[in-house]
N, C-alpha and C positions, 0 to 999 in steps of 0.2 A: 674645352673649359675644364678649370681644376674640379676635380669633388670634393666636396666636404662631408668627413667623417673624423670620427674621434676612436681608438685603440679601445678605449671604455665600451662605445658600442656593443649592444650583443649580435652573439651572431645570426639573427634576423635582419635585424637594422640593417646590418650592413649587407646581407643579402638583396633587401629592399634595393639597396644603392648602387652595389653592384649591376641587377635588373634593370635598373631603371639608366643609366649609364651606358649598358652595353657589356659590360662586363661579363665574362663566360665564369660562372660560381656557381655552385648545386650545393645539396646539402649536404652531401657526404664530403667535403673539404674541411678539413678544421677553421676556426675563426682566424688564426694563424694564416693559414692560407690564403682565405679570401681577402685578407688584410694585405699580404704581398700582391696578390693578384690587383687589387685595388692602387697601391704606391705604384706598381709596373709601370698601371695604364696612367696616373696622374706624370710618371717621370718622364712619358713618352708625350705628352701634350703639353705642349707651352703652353701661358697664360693666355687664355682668351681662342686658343686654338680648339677644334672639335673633336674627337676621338677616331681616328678612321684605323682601327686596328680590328683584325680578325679575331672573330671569337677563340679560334684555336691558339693564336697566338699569345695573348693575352692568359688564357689557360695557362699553356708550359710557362709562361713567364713568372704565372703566380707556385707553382706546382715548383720549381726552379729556384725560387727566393725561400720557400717554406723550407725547403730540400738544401740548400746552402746555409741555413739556421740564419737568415733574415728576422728581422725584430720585426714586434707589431707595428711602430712606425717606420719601417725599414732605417732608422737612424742609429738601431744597438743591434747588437747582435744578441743570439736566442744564449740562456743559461745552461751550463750543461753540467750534470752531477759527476760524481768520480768515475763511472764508470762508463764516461764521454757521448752519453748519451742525452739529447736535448730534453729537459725534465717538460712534463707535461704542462700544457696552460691550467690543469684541473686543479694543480697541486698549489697553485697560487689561490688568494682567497680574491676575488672582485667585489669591489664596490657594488653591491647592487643601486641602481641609476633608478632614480622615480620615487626612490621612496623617502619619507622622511621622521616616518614612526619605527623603531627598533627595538626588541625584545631582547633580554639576556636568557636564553634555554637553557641554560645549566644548573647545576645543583650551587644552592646558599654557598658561602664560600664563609671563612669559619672570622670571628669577630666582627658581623655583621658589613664586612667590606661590598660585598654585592649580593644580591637574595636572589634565587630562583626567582624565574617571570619580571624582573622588574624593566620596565617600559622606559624609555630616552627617547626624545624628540628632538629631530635636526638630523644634517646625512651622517654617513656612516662612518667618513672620516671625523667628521664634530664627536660620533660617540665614544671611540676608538682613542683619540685625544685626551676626552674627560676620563677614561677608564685607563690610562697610559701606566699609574703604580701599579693597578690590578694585574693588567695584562703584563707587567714587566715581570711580577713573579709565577703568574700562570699563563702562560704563551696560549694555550690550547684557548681563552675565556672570547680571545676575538673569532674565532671558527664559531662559537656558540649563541654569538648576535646576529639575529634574525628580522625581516621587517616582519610586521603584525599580521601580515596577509599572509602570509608564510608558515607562521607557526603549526597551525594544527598539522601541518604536514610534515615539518621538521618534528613535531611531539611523538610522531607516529614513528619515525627514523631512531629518537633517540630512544626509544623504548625497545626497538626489534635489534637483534644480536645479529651482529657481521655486518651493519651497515657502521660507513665512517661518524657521522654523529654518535652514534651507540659508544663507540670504542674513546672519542673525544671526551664524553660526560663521563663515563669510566676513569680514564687517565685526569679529568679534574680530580674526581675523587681521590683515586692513588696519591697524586700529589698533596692533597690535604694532610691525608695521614703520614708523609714523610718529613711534613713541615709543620706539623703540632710541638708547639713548643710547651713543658712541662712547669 
């Protein structure tokens, strides 16, 4: 029987699923991984058929697709930066899944365009859409919507030096002052 998962998934869920399946996944495997390991054993079961593969197998198999830069739906293949190395899944931002209240953490942006703290209801792509001029002159503005559960813990990040939020609300700034027009 096929599994049903989504590349959105985090990687719990889909460990859940992987478990619960047969799947051989642990948590020291990237979500990457477990994602091939998962497409392996679906490509290996025809519709309606039951999984009779070995834990080990299934392992290399997924170990194997992550290692040949396999896509998270195995249908693309992985992105790799100039120096041909496969860029990490960190460096991409994810949808957070479940929520539907979003905060903007960053500093006011100048002409009253968006204000520190202000609150958007609906997912993250709805926010991201309605904030699409903003974000098109400051790229860094989508990294700094957060949902509301979230915040006090992202506030805590963007305030402590060396973490990447920190360095994000910095670089808004930078970029205000290079874009003050007189």
């Amino acid at each position: 029987m096929a599994m049903n998962y989504k590349p959105s998934m985090t990687k719990a869920e889909l460990l859940e699923i992987a478990t619960a399946n047969g799947v051989q996944a642990d948590d020291s495997m990237t979500k990457t991984a477990i994602l091939a390991a998962l497409d392996g054993a679906n490509s290996r079961a025809p519709d309606g058929a039951e999984l009779n593969t070995s834990p080990e197998e299934t392992a290399a198999d997924g170990q194997q697709a992550a290692q040949s830069g396999a896509g998270q739906a195995g249908d693309r293949e992985g992105t790799e930066d100039t120096a041909g190395q496969e860029t990490p899944a960190e460096d991409a931002q994810e949808a957070p899944e479940g929520y539907n209240l979003f905060v903007y953490a960053g500093p006011s942006l100048p002409r009253g365009r968006l204000k520190e703290n202000a609150v958007f209801n609906g997912t993250f792509e709805d926010v991201k859409a309605y904030l699409a001029d903003v974000i098109a002159d400051y790229p860094l503005v989508a990294r700094m919507i957060v949902p509301v559960e979230r915040l006090s813990a992202f506030h805590v990040k963007v305030k402590t030096p060396g973490n990447l939020a920190h360095k994000y609300y910095n670089d808004i700034v930078s970029t205000m002052r290079g874009n003050k027009e007189v």
